[in-house]
ZAZA-171559 format. One record per residue (C-alpha): residue in one letter; residue number from 1; x, y, z; chain. Coordinates in Angstrom, 2 decimals. Example, Ala and Ser with C-alpha at 12.3 -4.5 7.8 and 13.67 -1.06 7.14 Angstrom:
% residues 2
- A	1	12.30	-4.50	7.80	A
- S	2	13.67	-1.06	7.14	A
% end
This chain:
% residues 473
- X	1	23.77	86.28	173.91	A
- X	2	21.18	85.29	176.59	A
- X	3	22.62	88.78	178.48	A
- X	4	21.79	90.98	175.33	A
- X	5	18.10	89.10	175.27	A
- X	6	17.77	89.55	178.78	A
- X	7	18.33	93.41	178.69	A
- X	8	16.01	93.89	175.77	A
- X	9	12.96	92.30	177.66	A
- X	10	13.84	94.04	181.01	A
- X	11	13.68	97.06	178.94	A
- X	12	10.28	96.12	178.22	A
- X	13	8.86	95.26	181.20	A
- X	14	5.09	96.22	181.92	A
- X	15	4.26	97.32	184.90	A
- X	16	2.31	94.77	186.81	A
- X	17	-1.55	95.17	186.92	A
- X	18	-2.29	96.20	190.30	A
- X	19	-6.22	94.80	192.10	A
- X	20	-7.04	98.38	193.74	A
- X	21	-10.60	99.54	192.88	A
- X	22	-10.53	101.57	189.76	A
- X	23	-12.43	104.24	190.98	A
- X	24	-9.46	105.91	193.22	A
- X	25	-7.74	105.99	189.55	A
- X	26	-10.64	107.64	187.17	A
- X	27	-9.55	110.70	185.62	A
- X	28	-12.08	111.39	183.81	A
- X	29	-15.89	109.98	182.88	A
- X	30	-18.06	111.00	180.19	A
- X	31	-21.07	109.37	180.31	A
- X	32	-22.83	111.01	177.43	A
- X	33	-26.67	110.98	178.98	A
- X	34	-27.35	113.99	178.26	A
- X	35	-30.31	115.57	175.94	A
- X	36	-29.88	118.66	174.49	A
- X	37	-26.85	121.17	174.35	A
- X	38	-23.23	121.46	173.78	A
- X	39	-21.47	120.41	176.70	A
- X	40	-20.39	116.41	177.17	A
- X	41	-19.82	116.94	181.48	A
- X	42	-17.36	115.21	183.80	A
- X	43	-18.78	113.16	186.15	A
- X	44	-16.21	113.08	188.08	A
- X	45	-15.14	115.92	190.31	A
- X	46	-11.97	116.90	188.22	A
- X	47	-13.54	119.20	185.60	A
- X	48	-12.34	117.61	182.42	A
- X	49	-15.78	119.04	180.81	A
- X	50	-16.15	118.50	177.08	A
- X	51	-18.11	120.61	174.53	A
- X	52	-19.38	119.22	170.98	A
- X	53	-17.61	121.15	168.01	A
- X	54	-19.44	120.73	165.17	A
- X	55	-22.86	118.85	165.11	A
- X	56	-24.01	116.96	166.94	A
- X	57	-27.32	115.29	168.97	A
- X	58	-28.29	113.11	171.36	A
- X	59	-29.86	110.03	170.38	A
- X	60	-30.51	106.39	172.18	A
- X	61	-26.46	104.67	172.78	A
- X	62	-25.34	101.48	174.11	A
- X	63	-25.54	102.80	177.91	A
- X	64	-28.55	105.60	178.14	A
- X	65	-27.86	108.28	175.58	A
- X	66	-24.51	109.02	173.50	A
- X	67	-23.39	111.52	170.62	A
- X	68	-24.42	111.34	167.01	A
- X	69	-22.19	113.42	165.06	A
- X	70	-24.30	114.40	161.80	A
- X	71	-22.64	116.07	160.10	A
- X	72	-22.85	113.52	156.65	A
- X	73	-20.00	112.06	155.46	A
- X	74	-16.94	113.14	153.54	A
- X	75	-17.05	115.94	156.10	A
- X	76	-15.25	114.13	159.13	A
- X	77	-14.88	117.36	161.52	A
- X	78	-17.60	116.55	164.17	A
- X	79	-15.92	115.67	167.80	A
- X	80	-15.96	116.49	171.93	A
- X	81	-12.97	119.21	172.69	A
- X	82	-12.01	118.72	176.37	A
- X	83	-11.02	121.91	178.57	A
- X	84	-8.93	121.26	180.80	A
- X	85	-7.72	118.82	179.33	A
- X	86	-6.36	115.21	180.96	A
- X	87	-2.57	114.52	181.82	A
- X	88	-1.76	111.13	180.76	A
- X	89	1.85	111.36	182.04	A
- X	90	2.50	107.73	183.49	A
- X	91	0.38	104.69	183.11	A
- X	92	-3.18	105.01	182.06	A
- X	93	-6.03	103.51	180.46	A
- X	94	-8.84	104.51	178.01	A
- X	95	-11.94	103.15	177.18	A
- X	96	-15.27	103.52	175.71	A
- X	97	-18.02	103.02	173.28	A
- X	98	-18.35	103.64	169.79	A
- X	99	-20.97	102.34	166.76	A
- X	100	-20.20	102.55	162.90	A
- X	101	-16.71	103.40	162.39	A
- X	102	-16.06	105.76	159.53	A
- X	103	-14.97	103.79	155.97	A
- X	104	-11.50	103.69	155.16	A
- X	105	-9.55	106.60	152.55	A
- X	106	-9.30	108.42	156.18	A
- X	107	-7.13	108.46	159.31	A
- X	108	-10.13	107.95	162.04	A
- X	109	-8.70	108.51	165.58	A
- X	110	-11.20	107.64	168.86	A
- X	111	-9.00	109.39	171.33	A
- X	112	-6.01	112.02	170.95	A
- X	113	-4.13	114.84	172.50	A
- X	114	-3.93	118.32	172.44	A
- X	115	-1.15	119.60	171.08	A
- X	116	0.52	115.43	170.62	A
- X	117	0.03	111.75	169.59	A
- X	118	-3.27	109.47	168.65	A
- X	119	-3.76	107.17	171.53	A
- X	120	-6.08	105.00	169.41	A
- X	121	-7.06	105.57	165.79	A
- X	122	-7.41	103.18	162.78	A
- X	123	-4.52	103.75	159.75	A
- X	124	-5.84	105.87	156.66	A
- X	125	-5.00	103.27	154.10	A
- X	126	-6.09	99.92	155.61	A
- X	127	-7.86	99.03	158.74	A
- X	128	-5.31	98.50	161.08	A
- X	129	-5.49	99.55	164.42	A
- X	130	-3.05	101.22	166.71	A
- X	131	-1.50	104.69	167.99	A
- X	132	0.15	107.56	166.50	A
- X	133	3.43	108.79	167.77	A
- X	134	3.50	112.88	166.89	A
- X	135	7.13	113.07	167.85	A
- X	136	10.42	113.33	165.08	A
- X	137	10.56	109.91	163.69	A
- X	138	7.58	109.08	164.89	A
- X	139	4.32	107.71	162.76	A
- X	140	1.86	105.38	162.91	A
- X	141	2.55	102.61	165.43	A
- X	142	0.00	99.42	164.76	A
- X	143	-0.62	97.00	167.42	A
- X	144	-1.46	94.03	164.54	A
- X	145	-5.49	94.13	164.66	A
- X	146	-7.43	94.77	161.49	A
- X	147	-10.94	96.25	163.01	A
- X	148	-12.40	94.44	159.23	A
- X	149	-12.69	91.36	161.55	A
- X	150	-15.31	92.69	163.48	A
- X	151	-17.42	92.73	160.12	A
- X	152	-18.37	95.02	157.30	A
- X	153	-19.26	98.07	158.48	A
- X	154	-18.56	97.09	161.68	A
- X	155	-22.44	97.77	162.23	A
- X	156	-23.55	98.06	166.04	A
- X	157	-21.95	99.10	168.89	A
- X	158	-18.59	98.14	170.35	A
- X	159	-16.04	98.85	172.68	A
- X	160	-12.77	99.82	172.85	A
- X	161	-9.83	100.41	175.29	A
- X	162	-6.20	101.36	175.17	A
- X	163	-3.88	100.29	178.47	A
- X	164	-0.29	101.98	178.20	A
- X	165	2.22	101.14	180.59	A
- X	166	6.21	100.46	180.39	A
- X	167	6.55	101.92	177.02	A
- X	168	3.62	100.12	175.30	A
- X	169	-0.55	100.82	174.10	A
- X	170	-2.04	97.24	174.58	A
- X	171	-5.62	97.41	172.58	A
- X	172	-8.67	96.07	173.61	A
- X	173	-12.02	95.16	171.71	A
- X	174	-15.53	94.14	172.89	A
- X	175	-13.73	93.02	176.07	A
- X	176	-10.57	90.70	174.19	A
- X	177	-7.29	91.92	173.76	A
- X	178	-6.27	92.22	170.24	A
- X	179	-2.80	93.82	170.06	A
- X	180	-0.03	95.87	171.21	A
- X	181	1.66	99.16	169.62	A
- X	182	5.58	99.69	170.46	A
- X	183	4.11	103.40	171.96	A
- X	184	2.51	104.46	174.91	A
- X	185	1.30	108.11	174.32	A
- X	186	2.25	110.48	177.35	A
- X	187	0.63	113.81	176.66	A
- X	188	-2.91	113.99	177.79	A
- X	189	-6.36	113.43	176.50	A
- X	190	-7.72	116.69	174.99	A
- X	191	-10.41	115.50	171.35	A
- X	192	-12.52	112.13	172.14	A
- X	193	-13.60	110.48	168.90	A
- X	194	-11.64	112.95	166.61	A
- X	195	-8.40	114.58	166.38	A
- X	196	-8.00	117.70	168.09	A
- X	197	-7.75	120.29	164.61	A
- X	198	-10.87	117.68	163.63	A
- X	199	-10.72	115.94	160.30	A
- X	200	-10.20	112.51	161.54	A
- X	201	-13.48	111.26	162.91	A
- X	202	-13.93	107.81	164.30	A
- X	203	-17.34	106.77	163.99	A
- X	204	-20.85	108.10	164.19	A
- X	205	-21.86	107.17	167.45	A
- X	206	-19.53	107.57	170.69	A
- X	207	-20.86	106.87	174.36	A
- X	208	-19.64	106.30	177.63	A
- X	209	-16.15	107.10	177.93	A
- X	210	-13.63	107.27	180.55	A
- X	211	-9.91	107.60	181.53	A
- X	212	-7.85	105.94	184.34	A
- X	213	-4.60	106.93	185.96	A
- X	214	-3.72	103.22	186.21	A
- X	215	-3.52	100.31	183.70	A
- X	216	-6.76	98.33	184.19	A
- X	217	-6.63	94.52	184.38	A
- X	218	-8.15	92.49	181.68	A
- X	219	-11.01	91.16	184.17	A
- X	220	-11.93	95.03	184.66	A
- X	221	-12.10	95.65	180.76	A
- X	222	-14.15	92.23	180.33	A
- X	223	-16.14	93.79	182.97	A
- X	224	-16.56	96.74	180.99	A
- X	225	-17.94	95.27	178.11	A
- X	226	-19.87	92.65	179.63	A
- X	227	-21.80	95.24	181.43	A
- X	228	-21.34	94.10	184.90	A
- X	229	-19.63	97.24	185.74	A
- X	230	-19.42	100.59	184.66	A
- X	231	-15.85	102.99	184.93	A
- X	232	-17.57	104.79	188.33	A
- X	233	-17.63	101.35	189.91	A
- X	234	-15.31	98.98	188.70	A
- X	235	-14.23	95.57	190.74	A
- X	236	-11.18	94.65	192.02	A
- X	237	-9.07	93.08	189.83	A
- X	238	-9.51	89.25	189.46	A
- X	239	-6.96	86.65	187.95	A
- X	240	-8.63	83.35	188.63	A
- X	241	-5.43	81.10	187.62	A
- X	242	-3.48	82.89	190.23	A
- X	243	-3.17	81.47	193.89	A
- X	244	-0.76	83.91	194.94	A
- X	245	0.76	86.84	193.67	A
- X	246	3.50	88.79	195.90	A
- X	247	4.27	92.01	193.87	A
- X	248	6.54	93.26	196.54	A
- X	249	6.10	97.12	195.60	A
- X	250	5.71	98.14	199.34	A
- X	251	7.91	101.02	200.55	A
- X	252	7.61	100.04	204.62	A
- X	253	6.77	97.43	206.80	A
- X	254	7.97	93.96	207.48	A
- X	255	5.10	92.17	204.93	A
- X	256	4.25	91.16	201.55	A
- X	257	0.93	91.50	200.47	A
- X	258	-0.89	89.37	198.67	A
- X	259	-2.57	90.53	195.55	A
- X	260	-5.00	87.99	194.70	A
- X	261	-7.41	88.03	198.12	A
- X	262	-6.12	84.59	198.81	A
- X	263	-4.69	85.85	201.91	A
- X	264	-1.52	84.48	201.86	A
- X	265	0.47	87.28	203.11	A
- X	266	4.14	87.00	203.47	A
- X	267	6.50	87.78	206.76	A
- X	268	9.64	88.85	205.83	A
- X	269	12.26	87.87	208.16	A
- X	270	16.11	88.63	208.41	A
- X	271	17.10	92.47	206.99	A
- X	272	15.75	93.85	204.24	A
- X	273	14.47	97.44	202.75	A
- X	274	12.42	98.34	199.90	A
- X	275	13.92	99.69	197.02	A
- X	276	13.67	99.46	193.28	A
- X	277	12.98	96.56	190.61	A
- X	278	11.99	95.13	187.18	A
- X	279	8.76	95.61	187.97	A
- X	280	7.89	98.63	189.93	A
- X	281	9.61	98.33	193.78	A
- X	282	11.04	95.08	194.86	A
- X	283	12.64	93.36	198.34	A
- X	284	16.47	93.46	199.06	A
- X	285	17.96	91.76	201.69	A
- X	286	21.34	93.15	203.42	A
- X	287	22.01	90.01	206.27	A
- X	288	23.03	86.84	205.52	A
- X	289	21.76	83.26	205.52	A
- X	290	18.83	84.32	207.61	A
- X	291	16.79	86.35	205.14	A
- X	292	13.33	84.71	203.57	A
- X	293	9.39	85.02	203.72	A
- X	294	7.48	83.25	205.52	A
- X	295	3.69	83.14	204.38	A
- X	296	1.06	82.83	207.00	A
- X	297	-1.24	80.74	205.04	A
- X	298	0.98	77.92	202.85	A
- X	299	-0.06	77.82	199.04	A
- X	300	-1.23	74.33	198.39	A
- X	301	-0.03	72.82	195.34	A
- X	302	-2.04	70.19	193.27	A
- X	303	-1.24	68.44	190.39	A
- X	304	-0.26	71.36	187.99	A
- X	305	1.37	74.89	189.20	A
- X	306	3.59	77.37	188.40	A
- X	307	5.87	79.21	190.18	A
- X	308	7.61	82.54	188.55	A
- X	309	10.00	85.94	189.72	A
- X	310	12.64	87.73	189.42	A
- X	311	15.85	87.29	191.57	A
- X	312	18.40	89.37	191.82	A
- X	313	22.03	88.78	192.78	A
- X	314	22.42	84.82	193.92	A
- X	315	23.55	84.60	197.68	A
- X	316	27.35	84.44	198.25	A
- X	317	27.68	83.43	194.59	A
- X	318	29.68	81.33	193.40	A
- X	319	30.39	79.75	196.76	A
- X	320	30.28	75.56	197.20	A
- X	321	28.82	74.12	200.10	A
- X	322	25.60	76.24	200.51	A
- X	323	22.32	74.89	199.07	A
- X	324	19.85	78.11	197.31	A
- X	325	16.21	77.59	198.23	A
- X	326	13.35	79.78	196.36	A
- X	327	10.67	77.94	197.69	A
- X	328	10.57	75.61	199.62	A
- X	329	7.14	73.54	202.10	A
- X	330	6.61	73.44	205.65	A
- X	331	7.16	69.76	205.85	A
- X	332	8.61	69.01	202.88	A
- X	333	10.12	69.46	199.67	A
- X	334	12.12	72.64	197.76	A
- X	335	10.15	72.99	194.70	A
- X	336	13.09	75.61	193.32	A
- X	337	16.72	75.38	194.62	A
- X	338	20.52	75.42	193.17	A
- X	339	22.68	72.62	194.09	A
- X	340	24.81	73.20	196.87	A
- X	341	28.34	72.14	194.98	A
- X	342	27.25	71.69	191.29	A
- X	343	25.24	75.23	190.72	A
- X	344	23.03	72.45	189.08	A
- X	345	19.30	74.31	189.59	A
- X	346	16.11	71.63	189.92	A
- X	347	13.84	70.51	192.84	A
- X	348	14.64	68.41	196.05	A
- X	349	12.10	65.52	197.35	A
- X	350	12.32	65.44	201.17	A
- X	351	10.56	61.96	200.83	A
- X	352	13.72	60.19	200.00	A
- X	353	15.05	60.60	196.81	A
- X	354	17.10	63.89	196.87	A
- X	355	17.84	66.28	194.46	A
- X	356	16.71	66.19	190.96	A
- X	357	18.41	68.52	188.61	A
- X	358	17.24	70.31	185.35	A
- X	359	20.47	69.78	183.63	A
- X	360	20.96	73.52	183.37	A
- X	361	24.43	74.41	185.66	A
- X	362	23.23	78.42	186.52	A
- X	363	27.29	80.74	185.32	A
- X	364	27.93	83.70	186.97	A
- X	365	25.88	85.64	184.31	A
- X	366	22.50	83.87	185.78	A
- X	367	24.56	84.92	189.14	A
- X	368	24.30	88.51	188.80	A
- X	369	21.94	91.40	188.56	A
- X	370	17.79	90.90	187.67	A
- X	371	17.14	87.41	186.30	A
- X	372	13.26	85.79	185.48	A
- X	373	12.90	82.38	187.12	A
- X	374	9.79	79.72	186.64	A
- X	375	9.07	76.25	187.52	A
- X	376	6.19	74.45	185.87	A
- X	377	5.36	71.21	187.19	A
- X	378	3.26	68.88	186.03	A
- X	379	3.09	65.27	185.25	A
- X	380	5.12	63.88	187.56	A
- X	381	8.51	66.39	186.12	A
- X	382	9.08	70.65	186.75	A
- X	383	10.48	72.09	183.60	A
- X	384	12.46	75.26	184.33	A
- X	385	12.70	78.24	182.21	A
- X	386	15.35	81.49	182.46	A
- X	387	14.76	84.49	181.62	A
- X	388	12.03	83.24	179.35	A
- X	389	13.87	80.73	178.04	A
- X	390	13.51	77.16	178.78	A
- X	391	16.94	75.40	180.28	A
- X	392	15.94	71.83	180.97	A
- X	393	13.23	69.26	183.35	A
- X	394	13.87	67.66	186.41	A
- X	395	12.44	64.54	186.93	A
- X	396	10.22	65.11	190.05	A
- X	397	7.07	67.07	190.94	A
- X	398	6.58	68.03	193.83	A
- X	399	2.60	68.54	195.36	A
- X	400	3.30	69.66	198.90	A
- X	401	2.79	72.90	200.02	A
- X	402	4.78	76.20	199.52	A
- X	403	5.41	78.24	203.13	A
- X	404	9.04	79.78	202.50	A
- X	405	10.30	82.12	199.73	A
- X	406	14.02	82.43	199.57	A
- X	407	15.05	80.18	201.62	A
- X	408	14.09	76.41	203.63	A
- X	409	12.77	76.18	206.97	A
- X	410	16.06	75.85	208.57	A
- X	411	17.21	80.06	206.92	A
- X	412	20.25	78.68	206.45	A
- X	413	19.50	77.95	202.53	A
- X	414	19.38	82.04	201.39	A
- X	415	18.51	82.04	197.66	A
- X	416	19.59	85.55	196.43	A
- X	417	19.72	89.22	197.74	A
- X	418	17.03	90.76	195.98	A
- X	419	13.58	89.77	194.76	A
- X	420	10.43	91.28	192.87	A
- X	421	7.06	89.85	191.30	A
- X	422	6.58	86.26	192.66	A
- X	423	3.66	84.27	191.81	A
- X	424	2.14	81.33	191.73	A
- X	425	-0.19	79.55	189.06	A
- X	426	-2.37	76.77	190.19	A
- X	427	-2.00	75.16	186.49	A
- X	428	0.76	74.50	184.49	A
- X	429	2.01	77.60	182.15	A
- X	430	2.46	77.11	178.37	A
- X	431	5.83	78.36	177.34	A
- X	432	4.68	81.67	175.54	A
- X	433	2.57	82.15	178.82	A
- X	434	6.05	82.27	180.75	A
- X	435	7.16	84.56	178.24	A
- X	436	3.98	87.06	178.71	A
- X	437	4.28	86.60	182.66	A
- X	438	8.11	87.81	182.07	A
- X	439	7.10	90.39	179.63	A
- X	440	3.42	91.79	180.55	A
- X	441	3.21	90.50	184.04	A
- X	442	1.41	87.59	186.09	A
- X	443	-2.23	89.31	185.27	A
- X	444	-1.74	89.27	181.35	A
- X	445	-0.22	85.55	181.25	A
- X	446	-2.64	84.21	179.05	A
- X	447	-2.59	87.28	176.72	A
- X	448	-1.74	86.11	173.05	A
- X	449	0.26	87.56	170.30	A
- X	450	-1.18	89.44	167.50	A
- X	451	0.04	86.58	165.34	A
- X	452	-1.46	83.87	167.76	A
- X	453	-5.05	85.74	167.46	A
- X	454	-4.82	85.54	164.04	A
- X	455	-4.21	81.48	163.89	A
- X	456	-6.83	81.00	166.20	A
- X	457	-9.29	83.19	164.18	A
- X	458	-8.62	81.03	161.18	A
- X	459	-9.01	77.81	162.94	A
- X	460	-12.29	78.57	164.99	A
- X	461	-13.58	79.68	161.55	A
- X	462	-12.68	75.63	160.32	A
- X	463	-14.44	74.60	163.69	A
- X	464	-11.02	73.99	164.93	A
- X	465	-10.46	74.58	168.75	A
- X	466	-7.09	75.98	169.97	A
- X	467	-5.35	75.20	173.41	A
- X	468	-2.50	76.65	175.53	A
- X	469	-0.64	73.11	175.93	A
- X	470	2.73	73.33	176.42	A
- X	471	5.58	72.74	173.73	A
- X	472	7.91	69.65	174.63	A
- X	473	11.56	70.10	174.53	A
% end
């Protein structure tokens, strides 16, 4: 059963949020400034120039100027046409401004293709928002968020952004997530607040719009919203819980990179190539015992962490008599291993008392192919989840440092033959954060469900405040 679960979530893996400026990655950028005329220009040097069919003017927005369509309401035709328009054939991301979304009785779309699918628009019957897949079988896809929480009339302006990636539209507004649609969209961007053939306008006001080739991290929408940065000169990507993140979606080189800054970049020793993953590319290692990383800066841990990843294959499964080291400290300790003779997995205390095991005996199911592996520790134990599921505690912590992935400091301890998207937390991970990490990636841990937003709505309305503490077993 836990094989069938495991295949449905690797099916759904996101793409991990990558920290590159997003500037390399801007499609297209409409920053509406203009004051007279038709045309909405491209800022950017691809030519994605829009033109204003039906009426239109240019009046104060939330960033310089933006476009009033005036045409009064019932008529709902008013919108920017783009020519050429923008292939949105992989990842991407969409964002922008808008101010008084149209009442309901009306299908009201924000962004939309040419001839294909409504990457955001708001259902004509309620207020739900999500995307439209154009396709046979298709329809309205919500991602859970009513926009009527944002207020009657949703008076003054807002923003909004759609990030697609591994299969899924994950919705954005005034810098919080909010929900995720089943669909990604993967036409292109041709009508911006409107569908293309018109008669689905969004709201009055639009301003300051822009497209990415890449799925932009949380911190960069925040950013967004916040002000702090517009889509011409975005940040790098920032995920303050994160001490180290090895993504391992190189294609040369003997190194791991790094993704949070922290500058604890990984030597990979042994033999290994690049090749593919769960999430994006991923390390495999052909030789034997002697394969690991070594970082060059350690990754101190402190009272709480978290350590997650995928692992593929188990070394020279289901042999006795060899000990499997994930990680493992320069002078002591193996936060992760699997028991040399028992298969038993749990942590090791070099300062005397051994191995400590979870209780969980890994089968040869957990032995083979792509498997999701955290340790949490905290208060003195490391609870250990698979596959986002968690298997049982061990009663020891361990607060050393981490300086080997894959295997000990002696490489005689090889852990398994392949491995992708390793990170660690410098607190302790709730359980549905483990399952986001597994799901949407290391950046997006803290993301909540639609259903989750909603409790926590209710409760901060009763002056009630909401934590991520985790759920004892």
């Amino acid at each position: 059963m836990r094989a069938v679960f495991r295949a449905a979530l690797l099916g759904a893996l996101a793409f991990a949020l990558g920290g590159a400026s997003a500037q390399a990655g801007l499609l297209g950028y409409w920053p509406m400034d203009e004051t007279s005329g038709a045309v909405v220009p491209d800022v950017t040097s691809n030519g994605h120039n829009g033109s204003i069919v039906g009426a239109g003017a240019w009046v104060t927005g939330h960033v310089g100027n933006a476009i009033r369509f005036t045409t009064p309401f019932p008529d709902r035709n008013d919108r920017v046409i783009l020519n050429p328009v923008v292939d949105l054939d992989g990842d991407w991301t969409l964002a922008g401004w808008y101010k008084d979304l149209l009442p309901a009785g009306q299908w009201r779309t924000m962004f939309r293709g040419k001839d294909n699918h409504h990457h955001a628009l708001v259902q004509n019957s309620g207020t739900i928002l999500g995307a439209f897949d154009n396709g046979a079988g298709g329809g309205f896809r919500p991602c859970g968020y009513d926009m009527a929480t944002i207020g009657p009339g949703q008076a003054g302006w807002h923003h909004i952004a759609v990030v697609a990636f591994a299969g899924e539209s994950h919705f954005y507004i005034d810098g919080a997530y909010v929900g995720t649609s089943d669909f990604r969209p993967t036409t292109d961007l041709g009508a911006i607040g409107n569908n293309y053939a018109a008669g689905q306008r969004f709201a009055d006001y639009v301003d300051d719009v822009a497209a990415w080739d890449e799925p932009l991290a949380p911190s960069q929408i925040q950013a967004l919203y916040d002000g702090t940065a517009t889509p011409s000169s975005l940040p790098a990507a920032s995920y303050p819980a994160l001490e180290a993140w090895w993504k391992l979606d190189e294609t040369t080189g003997s190194q791991a990179a790094d993704a949070t800054g922290h500058g604890h970049t990984g030597n990979i020793q042994g033999s290994s190539s690049w090749g593919a993953g769960p999430v994006g590319g991923a390390l495999h290692f052909t030789n034997a015992q002697a394969d690991r990383i070594v970082l060059a800066e350690p990754v101190d841990l402190h009272d709480e962490w978290t350590i997650t990843g995928w692992y593929e294959d188990l070394y020279n499964w289901p042999a006795t008599g060899t000990w499997r080291t994930l990680a493992r400290g320069y002078d002591g300790d193996h936060q992760v291993l699997v028991h040399k003779d028992t298969g038993e997995l749990g942590t090791y205390d070099n300062g005397g008392s051994g191995f400590h095991g979870s209780g969980y005996v890994m089968d040869n199911d957990d032995a083979s192919g792509w498997h999701h592996l955290a340790a949490v520790g905290h208060g003195g134990i490391t609870d250990f989840y698979l596959d986002g599921v968690w298997v049982g505690d061990a009663g020891f912590q361990s607060v050393k440092d981490i300086t080997f992935l894959n295997n000990q400091f002696n490489p005689d301890q090889k852990f398994a033959d392949g491995l992708d998207d390793l990170a660690v937390f410098n607190l302790a991970l709730a359980d549905w954060q483990i399952s986001n990490v597994m799901r949407l990636g290391p950046a997006n841990y803290n993301v909540p469900e639609p259903a989750t937003l909603l409790i926590w709505s209710l409760l901060a309305g009763l002056g009630i405040g909401v934590g991520g503490r985790r759920r004892r077993k």
